[in-house]
Structure formats: structure tokens, C-alpha cells
C-alpha positions as CSV (number, residue, x, y, z in Angstrom):
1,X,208.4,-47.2,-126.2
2,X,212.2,-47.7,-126.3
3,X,214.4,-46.7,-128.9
4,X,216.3,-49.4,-130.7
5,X,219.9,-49.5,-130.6
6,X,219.9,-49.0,-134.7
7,X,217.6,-46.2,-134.1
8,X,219.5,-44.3,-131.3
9,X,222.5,-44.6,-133.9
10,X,220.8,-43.0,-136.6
11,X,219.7,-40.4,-134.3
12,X,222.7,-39.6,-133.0
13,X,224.5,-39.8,-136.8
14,X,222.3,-37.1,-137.3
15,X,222.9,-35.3,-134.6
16,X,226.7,-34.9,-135.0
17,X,229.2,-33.3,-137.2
18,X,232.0,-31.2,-137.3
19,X,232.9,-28.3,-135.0
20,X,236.0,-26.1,-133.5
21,X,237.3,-25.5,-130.4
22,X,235.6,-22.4,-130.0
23,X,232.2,-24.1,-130.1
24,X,233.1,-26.8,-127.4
25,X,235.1,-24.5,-125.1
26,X,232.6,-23.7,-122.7
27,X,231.5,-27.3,-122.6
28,X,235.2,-28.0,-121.7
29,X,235.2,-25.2,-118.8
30,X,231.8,-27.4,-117.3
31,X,234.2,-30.4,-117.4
32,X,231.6,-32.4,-120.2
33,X,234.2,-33.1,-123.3
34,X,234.9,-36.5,-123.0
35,X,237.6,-37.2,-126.1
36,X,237.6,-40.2,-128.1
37,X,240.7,-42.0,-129.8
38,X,240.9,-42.1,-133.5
39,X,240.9,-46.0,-133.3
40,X,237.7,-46.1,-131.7
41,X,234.4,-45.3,-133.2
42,X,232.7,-42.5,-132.1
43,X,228.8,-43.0,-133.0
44,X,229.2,-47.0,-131.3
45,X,230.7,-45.2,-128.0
46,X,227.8,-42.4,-127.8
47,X,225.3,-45.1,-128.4
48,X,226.4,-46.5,-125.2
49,X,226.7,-44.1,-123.2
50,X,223.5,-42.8,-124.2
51,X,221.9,-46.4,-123.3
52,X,223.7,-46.6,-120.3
53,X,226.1,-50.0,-121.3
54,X,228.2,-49.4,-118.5
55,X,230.7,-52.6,-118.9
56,X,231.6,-51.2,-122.7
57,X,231.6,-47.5,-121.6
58,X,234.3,-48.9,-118.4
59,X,236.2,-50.8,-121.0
60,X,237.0,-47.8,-123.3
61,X,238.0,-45.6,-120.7
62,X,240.3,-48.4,-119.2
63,X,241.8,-48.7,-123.0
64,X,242.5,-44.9,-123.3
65,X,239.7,-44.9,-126.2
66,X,237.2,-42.4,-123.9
67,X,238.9,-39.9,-121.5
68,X,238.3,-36.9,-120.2
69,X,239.5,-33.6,-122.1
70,X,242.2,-32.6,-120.0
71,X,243.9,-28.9,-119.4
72,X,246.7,-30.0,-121.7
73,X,244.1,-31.0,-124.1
74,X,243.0,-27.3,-124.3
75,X,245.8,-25.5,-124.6
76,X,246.9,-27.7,-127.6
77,X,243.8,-27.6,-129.0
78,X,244.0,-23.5,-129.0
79,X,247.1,-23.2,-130.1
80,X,246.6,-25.7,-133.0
81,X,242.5,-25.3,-133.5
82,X,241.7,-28.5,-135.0
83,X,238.3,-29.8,-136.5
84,X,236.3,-32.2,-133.9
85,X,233.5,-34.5,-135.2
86,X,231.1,-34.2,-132.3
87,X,228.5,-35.3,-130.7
88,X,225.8,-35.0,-127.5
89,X,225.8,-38.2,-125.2
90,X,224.1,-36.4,-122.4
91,X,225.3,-35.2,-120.4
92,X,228.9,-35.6,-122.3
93,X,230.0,-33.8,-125.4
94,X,232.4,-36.5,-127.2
95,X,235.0,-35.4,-129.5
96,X,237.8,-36.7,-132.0
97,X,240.1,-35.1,-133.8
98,X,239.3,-34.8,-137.8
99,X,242.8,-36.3,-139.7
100,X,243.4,-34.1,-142.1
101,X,242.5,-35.0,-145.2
102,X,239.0,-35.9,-144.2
């Protein structure tokens, strides 16, 4: 049996939470941190990804929402170590920046 759509988000709501750099680095170094805009919602995109809606996955990245962490994404993030909320879209790890404040 399949798992719903509502079900997969639940799932992966429970599945995520808050991290620091340190904790994704090596995912970084095995080019899987994928890093999600603070406009877009991060739970809606891993639920895609994780059942494979390619046409909403393509429009993200084409929007700048979903992108691959980048070098210069690293090196800011160690020099400033902010707090990700995180979570596993195999075989990505998405990330967005906590505001501060929350």
C-alpha cells in the first residue's frame, strides 16, 4: 500500500527539525543539501520530492525556491553557523535558514 500524500507529510513533519552546520556538513561534502528559500515551504517541497512530482520539484528550482547548497553557501554558513530546519527527501537533505526569532 501507498502512502497518502497527508500521510508522507506527517511523516516527514516528524522526521525533521532543527540542526547546525556541523550536523549537515558531511552531507554537503557528498553534494546532497539541497537549500530551500524562506518563501517557500519546506515540508510541501520534501513531500514532492519524496513522491517523485517532478513538474513541481522543476518549478521550484527554476524559481530559486530549491537549489543546490553551493561552496559559497558553506563558507557563509561556517563563518556565521546558523540554525537549519531539516529534513531527509532521499536522497537530498533540504535545508532553510531558521529567522531569528523563531
Amino acid at each position: 500500500m501507498t502512502e497518502s500524500l497527508s500521510d508522507l507529510y506527517v511523516r516527514l513533519n516528524t522526521e525533521s527539525g532543527k540542526v547546525l552546520w556541523p550536523e549537515i556538513q558531511r552531507f554537503f561534502a557528498r553534494g546532497l543539501v539541497q537549500v530551500v528559500s524562506q518563501r517557500a515551504d519546506l515540508l510541501e517541497i520534501a513531500v514532492a520530492i519524496a513522491s517523485d512530482h517532478r513538474a513541481k520539484v522543476e518549478a521550484w528550482m527554476a524559481s530559486g525556491d530549491l537549489i543546490k547548497a553551493s561552496t559559497e553557501d558553506a563558507r557563509s554558513w561556517q563563518e556565521t553557523e546558523p540554525v537549519f530546519w531539516a529534513v531527509v527527501a532521499a536522497p537530498w537533505v533540504l535545508v532553510q535558514e531558521v529567522e531569528k526569532g523563531q
